[in-house]
BALOBA-1460 file (C-alpha; in Angstrom, 3 decimals):
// residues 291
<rec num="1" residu="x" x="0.000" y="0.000" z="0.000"/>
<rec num="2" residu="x" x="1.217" y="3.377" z="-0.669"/>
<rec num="3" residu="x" x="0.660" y="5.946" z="1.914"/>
<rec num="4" residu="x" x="1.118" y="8.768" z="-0.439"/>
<rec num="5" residu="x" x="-2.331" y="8.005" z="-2.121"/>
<rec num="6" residu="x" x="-3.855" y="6.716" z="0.887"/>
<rec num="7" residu="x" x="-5.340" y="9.394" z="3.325"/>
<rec num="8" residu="x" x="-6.410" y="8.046" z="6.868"/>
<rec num="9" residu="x" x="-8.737" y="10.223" z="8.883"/>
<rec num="10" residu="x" x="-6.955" y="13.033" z="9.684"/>
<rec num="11" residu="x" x="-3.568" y="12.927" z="7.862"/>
<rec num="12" residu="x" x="-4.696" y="15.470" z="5.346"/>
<rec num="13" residu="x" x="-7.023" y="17.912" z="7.862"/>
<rec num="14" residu="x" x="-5.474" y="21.506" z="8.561"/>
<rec num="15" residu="x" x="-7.226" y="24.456" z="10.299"/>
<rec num="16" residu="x" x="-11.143" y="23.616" z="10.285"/>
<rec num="17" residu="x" x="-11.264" y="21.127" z="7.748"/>
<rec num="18" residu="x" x="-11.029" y="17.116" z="8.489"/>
<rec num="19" residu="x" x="-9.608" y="16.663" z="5.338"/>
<rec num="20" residu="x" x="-7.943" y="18.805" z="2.747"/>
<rec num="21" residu="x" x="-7.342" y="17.698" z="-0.252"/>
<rec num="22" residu="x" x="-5.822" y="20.544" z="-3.274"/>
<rec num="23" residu="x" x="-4.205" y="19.916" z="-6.000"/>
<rec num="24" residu="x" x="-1.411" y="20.952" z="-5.011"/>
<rec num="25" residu="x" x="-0.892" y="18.610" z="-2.298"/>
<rec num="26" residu="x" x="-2.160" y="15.746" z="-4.304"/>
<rec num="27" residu="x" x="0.643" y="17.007" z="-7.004"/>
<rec num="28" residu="x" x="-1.806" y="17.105" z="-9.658"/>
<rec num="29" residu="x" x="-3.689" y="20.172" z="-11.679"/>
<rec num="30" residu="x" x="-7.716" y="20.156" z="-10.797"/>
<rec num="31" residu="x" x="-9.785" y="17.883" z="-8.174"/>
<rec num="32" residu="x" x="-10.190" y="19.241" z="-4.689"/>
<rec num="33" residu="x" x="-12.095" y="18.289" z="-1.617"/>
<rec num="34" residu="x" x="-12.578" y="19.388" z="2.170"/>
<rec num="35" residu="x" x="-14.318" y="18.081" z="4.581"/>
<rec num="36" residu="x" x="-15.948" y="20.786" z="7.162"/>
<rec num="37" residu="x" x="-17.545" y="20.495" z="10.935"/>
<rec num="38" residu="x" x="-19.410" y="23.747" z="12.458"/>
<rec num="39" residu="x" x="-20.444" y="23.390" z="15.924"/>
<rec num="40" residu="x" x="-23.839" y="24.883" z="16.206"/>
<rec num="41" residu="x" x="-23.882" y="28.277" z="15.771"/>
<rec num="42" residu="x" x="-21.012" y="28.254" z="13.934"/>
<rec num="43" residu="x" x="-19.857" y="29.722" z="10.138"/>
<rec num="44" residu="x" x="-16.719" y="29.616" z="8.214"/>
<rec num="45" residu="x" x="-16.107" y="32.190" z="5.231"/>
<rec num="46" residu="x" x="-14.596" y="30.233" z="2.011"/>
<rec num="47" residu="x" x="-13.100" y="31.782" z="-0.647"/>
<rec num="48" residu="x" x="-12.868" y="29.916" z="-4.235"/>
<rec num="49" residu="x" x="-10.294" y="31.442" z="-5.642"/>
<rec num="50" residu="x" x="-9.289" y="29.774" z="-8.625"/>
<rec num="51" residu="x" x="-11.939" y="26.712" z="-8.093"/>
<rec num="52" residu="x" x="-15.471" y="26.061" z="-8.490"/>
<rec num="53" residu="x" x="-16.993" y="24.417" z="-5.849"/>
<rec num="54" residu="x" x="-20.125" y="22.032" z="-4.064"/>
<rec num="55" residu="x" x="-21.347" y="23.179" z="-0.686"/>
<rec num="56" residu="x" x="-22.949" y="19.198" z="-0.094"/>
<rec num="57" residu="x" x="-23.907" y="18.288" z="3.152"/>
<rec num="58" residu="x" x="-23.003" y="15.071" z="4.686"/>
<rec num="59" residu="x" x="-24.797" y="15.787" z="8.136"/>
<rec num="60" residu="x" x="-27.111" y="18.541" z="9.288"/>
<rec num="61" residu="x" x="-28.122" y="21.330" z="7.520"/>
<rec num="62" residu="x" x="-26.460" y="25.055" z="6.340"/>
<rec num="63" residu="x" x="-27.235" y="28.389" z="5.317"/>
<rec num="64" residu="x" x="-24.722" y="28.992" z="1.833"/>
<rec num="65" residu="x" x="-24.774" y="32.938" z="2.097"/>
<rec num="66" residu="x" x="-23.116" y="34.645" z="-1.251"/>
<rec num="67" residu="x" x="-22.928" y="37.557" z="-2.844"/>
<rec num="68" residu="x" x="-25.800" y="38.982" z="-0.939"/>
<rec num="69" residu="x" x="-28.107" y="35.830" z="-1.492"/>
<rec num="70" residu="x" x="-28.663" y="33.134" z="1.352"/>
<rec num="71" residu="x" x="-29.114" y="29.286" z="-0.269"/>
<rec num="72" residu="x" x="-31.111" y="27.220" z="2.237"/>
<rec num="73" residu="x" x="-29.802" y="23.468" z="2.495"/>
<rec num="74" residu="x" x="-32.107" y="21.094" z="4.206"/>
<rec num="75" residu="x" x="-29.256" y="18.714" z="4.169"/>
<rec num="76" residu="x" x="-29.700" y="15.292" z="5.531"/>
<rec num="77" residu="x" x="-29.572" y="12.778" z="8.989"/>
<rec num="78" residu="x" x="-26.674" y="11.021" z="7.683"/>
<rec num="79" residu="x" x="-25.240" y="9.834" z="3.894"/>
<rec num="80" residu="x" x="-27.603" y="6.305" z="4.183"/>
<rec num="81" residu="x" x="-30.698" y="8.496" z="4.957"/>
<rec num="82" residu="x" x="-30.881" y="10.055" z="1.471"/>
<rec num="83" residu="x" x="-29.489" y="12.239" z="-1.626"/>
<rec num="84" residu="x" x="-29.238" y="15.669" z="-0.320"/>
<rec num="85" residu="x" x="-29.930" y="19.252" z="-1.987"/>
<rec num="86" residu="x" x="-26.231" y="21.335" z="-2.543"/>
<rec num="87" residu="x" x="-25.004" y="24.670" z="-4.184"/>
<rec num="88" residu="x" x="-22.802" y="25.466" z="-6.769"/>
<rec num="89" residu="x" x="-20.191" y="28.486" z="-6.090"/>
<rec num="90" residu="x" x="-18.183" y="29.598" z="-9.002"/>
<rec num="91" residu="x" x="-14.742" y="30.899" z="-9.267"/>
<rec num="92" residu="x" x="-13.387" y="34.424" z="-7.765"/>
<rec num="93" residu="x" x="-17.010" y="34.391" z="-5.133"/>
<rec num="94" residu="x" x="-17.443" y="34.601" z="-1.683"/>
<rec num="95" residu="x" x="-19.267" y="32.452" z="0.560"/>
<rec num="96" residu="x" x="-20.153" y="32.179" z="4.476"/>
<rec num="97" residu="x" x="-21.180" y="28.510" z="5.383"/>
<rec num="98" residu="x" x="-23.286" y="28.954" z="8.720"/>
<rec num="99" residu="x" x="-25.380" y="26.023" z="10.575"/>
<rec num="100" residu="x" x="-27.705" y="26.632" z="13.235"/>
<rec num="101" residu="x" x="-27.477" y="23.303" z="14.715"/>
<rec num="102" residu="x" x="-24.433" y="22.058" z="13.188"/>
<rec num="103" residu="x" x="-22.910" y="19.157" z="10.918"/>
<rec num="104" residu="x" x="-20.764" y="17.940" z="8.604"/>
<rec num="105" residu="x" x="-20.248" y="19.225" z="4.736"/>
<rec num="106" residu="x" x="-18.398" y="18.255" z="1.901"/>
<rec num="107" residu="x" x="-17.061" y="20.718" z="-0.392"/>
<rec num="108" residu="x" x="-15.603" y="19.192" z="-3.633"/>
<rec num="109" residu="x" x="-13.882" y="22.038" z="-5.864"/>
<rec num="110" residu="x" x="-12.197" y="21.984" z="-9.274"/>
<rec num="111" residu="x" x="-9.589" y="24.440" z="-10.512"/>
<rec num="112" residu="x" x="-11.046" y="26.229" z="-13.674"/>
<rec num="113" residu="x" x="-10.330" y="29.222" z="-15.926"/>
<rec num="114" residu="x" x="-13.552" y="29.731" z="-16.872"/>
<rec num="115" residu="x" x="-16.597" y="31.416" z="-14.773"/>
<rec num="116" residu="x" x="-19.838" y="30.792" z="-17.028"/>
<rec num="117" residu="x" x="-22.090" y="29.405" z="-14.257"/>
<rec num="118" residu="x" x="-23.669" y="31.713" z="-11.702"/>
<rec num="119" residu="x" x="-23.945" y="30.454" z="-7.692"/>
<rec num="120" residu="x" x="-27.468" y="28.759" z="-7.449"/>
<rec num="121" residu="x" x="-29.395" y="25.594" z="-5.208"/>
<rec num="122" residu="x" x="-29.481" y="22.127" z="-6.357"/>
<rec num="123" residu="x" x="-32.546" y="20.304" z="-5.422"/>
<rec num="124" residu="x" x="-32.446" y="16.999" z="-3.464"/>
<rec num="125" residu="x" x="-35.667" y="16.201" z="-6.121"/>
<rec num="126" residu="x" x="-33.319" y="16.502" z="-8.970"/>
<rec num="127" residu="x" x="-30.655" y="14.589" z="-8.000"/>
<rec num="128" residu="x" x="-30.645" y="11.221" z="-10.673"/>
<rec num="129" residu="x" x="-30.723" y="8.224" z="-8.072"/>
<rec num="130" residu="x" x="-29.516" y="5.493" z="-10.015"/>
<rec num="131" residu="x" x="-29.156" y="1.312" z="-9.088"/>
<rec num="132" residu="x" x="-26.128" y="0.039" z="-11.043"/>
<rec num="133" residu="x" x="-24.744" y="-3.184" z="-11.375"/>
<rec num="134" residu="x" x="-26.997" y="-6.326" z="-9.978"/>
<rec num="135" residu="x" x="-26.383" y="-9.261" z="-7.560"/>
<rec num="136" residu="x" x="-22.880" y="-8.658" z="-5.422"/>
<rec num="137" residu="x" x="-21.536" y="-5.832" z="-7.566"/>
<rec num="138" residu="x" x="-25.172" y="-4.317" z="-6.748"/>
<rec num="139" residu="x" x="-24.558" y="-0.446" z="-5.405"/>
<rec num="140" residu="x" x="-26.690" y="2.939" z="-5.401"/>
<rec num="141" residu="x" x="-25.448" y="5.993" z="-7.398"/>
<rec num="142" residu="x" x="-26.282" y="9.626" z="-6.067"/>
<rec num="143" residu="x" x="-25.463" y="11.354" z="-9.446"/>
<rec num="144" residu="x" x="-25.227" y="15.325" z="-8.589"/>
<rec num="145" residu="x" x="-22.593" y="16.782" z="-10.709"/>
<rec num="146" residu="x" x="-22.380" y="15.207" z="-14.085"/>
<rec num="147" residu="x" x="-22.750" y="16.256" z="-17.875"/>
<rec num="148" residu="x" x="-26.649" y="15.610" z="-17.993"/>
<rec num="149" residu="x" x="-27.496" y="16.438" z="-14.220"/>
<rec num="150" residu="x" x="-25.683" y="19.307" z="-13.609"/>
<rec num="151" residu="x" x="-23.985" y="22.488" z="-15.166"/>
<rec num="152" residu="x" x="-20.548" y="23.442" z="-14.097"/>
<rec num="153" residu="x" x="-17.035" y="24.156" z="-15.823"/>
<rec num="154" residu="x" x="-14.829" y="21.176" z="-14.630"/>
<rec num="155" residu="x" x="-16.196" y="19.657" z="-11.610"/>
<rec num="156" residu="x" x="-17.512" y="15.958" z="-11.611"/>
<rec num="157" residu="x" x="-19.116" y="14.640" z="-8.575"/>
<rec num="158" residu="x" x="-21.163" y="11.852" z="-7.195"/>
<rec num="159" residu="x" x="-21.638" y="9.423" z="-4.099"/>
<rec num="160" residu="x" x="-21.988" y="5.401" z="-4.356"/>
<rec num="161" residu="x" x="-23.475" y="3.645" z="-1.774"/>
<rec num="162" residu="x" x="-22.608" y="-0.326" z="-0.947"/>
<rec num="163" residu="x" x="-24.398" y="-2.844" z="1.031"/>
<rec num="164" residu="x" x="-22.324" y="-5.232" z="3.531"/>
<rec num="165" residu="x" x="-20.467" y="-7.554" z="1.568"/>
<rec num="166" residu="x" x="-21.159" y="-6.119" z="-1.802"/>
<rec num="167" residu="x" x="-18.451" y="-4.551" z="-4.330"/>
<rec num="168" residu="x" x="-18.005" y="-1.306" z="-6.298"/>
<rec num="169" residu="x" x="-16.640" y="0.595" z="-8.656"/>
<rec num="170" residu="x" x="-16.267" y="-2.972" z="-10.114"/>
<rec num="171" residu="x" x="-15.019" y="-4.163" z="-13.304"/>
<rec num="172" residu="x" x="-11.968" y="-2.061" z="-12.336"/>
<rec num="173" residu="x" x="-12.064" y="0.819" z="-14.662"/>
<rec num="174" residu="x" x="-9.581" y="4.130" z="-15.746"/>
<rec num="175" residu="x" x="-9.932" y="7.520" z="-16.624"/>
<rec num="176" residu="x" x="-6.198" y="9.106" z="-17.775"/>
<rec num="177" residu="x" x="-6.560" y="9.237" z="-21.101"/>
<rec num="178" residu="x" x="-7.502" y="11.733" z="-23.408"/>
<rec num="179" residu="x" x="-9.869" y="9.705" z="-26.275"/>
<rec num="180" residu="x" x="-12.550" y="11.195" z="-27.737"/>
<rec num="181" residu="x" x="-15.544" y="9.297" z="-27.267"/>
<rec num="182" residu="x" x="-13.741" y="6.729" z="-25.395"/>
<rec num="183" residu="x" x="-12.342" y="7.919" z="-22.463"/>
<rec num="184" residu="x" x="-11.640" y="11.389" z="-20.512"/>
<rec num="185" residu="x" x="-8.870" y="12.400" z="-18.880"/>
<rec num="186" residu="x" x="-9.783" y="12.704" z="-14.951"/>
<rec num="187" residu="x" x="-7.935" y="12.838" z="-11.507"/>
<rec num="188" residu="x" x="-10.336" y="11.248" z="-8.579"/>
<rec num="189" residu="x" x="-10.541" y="12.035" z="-5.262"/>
<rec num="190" residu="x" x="-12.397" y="8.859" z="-3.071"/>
<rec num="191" residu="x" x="-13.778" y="9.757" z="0.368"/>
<rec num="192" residu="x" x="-15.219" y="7.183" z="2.655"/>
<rec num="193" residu="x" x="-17.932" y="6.890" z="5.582"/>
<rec num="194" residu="x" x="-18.843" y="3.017" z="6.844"/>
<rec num="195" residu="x" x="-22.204" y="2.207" z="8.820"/>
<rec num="196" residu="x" x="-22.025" y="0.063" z="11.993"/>
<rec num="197" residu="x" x="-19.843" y="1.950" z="14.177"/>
<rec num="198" residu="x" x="-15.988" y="2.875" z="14.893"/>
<rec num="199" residu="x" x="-15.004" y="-0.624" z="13.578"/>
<rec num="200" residu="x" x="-15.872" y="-0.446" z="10.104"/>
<rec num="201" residu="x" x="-13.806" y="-1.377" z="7.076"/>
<rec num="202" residu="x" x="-13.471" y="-1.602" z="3.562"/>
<rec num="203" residu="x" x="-10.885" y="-1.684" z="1.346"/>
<rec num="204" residu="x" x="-9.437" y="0.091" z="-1.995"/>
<rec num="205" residu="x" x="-7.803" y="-0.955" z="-4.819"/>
<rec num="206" residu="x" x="-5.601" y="1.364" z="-7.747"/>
<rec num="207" residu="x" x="-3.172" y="-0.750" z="-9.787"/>
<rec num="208" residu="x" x="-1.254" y="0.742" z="-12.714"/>
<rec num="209" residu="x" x="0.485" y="-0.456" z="-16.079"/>
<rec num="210" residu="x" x="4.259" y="-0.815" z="-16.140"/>
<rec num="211" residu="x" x="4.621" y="2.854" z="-17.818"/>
<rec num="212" residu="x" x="2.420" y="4.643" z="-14.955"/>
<rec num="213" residu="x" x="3.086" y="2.241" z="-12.208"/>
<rec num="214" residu="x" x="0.882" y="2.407" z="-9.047"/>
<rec num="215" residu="x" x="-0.255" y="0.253" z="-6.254"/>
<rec num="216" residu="x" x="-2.893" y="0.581" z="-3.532"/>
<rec num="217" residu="x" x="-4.784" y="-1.418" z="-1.661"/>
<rec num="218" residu="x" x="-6.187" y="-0.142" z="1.687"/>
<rec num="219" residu="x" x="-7.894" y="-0.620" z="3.985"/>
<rec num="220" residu="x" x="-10.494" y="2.149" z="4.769"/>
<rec num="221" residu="x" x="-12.657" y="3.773" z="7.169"/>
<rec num="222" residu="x" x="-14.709" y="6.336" z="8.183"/>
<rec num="223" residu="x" x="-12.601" y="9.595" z="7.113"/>
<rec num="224" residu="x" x="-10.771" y="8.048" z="4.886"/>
<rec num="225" residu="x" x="-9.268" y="9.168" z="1.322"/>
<rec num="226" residu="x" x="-7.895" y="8.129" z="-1.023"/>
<rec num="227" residu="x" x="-6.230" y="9.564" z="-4.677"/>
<rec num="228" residu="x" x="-6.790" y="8.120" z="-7.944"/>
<rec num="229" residu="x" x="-4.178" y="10.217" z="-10.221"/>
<rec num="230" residu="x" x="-4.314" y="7.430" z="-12.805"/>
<rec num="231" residu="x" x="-4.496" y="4.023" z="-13.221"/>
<rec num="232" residu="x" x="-6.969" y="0.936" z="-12.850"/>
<rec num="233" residu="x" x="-8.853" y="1.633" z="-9.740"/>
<rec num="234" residu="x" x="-11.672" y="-0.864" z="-8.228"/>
<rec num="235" residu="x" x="-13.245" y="-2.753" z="-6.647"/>
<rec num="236" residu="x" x="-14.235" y="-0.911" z="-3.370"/>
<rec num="237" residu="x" x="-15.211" y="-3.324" z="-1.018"/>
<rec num="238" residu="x" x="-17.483" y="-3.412" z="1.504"/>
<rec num="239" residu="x" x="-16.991" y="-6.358" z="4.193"/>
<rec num="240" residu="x" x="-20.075" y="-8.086" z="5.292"/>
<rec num="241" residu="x" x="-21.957" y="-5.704" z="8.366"/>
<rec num="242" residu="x" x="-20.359" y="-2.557" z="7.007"/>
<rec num="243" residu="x" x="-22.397" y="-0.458" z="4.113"/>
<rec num="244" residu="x" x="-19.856" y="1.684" z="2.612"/>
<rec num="245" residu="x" x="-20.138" y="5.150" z="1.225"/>
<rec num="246" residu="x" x="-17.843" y="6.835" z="-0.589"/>
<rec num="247" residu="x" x="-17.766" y="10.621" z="-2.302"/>
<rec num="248" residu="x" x="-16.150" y="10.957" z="-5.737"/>
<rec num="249" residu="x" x="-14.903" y="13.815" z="-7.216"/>
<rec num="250" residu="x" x="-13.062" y="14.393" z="-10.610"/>
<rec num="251" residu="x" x="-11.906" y="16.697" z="-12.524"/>
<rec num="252" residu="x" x="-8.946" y="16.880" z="-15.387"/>
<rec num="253" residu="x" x="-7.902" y="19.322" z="-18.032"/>
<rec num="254" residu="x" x="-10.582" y="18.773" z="-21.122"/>
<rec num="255" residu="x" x="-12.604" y="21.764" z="-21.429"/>
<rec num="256" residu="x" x="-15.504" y="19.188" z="-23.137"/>
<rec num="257" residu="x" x="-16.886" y="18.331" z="-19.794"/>
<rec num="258" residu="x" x="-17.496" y="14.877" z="-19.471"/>
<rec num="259" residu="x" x="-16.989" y="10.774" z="-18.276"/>
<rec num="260" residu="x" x="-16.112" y="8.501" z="-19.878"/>
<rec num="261" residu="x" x="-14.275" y="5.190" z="-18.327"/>
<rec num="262" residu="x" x="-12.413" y="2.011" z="-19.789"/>
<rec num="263" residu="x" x="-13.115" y="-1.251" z="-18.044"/>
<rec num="264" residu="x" x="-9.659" y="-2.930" z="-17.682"/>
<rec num="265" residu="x" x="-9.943" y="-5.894" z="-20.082"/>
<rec num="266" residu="x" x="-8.903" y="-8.670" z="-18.258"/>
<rec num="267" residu="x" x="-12.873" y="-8.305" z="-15.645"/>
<rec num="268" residu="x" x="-15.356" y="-6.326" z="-18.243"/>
<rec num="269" residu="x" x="-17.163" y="-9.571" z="-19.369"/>
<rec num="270" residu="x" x="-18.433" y="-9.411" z="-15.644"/>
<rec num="271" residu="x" x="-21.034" y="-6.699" z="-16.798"/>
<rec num="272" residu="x" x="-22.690" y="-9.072" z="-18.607"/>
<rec num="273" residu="x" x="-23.161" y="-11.598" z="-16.366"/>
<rec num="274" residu="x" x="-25.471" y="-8.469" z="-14.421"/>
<rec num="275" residu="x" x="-28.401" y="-9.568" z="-17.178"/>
<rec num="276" residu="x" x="-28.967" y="-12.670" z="-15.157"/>
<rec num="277" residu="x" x="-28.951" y="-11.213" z="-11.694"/>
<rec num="278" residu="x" x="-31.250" y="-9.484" z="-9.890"/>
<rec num="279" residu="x" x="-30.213" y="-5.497" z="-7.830"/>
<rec num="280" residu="x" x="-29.731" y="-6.257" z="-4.257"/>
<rec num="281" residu="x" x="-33.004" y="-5.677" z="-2.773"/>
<rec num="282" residu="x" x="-31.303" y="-3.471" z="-0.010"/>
<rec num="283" residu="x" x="-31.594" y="-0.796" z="-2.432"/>
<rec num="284" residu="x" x="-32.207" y="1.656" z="-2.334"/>
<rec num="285" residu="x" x="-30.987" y="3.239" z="0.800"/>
<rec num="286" residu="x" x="-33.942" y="5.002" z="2.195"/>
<rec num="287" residu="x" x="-34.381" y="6.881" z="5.347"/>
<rec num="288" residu="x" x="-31.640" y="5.006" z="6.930"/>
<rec num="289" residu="x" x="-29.010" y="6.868" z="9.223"/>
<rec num="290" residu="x" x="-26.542" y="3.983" z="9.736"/>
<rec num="291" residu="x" x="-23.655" y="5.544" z="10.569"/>
């Protein structure tokens, strides 16, 4: 395993944030993410700079205040309860994140040069809840930042849910590669929660070719991260007792916004064997606060 792409809880946190992930620490160009705790009653001014951002709650709800207009997020119990309503900041803008009661938000970023998308509220309604895969490699897709979903410049983001003893993000697939109509170019940030309490665990895998060598496989847990610069990554594994969650956010240098993955060869016949199997019928997660 290689520490450098791994991220326990709190290896990568600085000042208020639980984690911090830029791109410059990462050593890459575009995907960000930071993880954020108020206390009730408490705010914290962002600034994005050269980034656009997501204000998504994880826990609790927040008042997104910018440029003279307060967004309203309902937010959520927990990441098993349900998809959650967000906002979109742009570059160069000014926000203050305030919570009356407190929680826990994500805020995925990606470094752009372009500003063509105003600040504005994502509904929870909207967000495309999809079931993907069937039998084991069953898992629940929250899809709320992706060409088709949602407008922004660079920023790709989502949140797959997996039931005890299932896998995901499974065949292993890649996204390094500039190919039109094949296959975008994308660094990936994973961030992990696990139901059932402090002893949770899943585990990672990111395996390379011998020109772009790399080699992961971790063991994860609530807090976790880890960094996908290239490479094969999956599956993410969820041991049996433990629903896993994880946050994904991408972002790379194609100004044609968009995802598309390669399955590595050697495990992409397994998506057909899906036709014969039916979706775990633990999905979807509804109204569940497991963790």
């Amino acid at each position: 395993m290689s520490s450098k792409y791994h991220l326990p809880k709190g290896t990568s946190a600085d000042g208020p944030y639980e984690v911090l992930v830029t791109p410059e620490s990462a050593g890459w160009g575009y995907s960000g993410l930071r993880i954020l705790t108020l206390k009730p009653g408490e705010a914290h001014a962002l600034s994005t700079r050269d980034c656009e951002f997501l204000v998504l709650p994880l826990t609790g709800a927040c008042t997104v205040t910018t440029d003279g207009t307060a967004i309203e997020l309902a937010g959520r119990t927990g990441v098993f309860a349900s998809a959650t309503d967000f906002a979109y900041l742009p570059r160069e803008s000014q926000a203050l994140i305030s919570s009356a009661h407190g929680g826990r938000f994500a805020l995925p970023s990606a470094r752009t040069e372009r500003s063509r998308y105003p600040a504005r509220y994502g509904r929870k309604e909207d967000v495309p809840v999809e079931l993907r895969g069937a039998g084991a490699c069953s898992r629940q897709v929250n899809n709320y930042c992706l060409p088709g979903t949602f407008d922004a410049e660079q920023l790709l983001v989502c949140e797959v849910l997996t039931p005890g003893g299932n896998w995901s993000s499974y065949p292993p697939h890649k996204h390094d590669q500039a190919r039109p109509g094949e296959e975008s170019e994308l660094e990936e940030i994973y961030y992990f929660e696990i139901a059932g309490g402090e002893n949770g665990f899943g585990y990672q895998r990111v395996y390379g070719t011998e020109d772009r060598p790399i080699d992961v496989l971790a063991e994860v847990r609530s807090g976790d991260t880890v960094l996908i610069p290239y490479g094969w990554h999956g599956p993410s594994i969820a041991a049996p007792g433990y629903d896993l969650y994880y946050l994904n956010v991408m972002a790379g240098p194609g100004q044609d916004r968009a995802w598309l993955i390669c399955d590595d060869p050697a495990h992409g016949w397994v998506r057909a064997t899906w036709d014969s199997q039916d979706v775990d019928d633990r999905l979807p997660f509804e109204g569940i606060d497991q963790r």
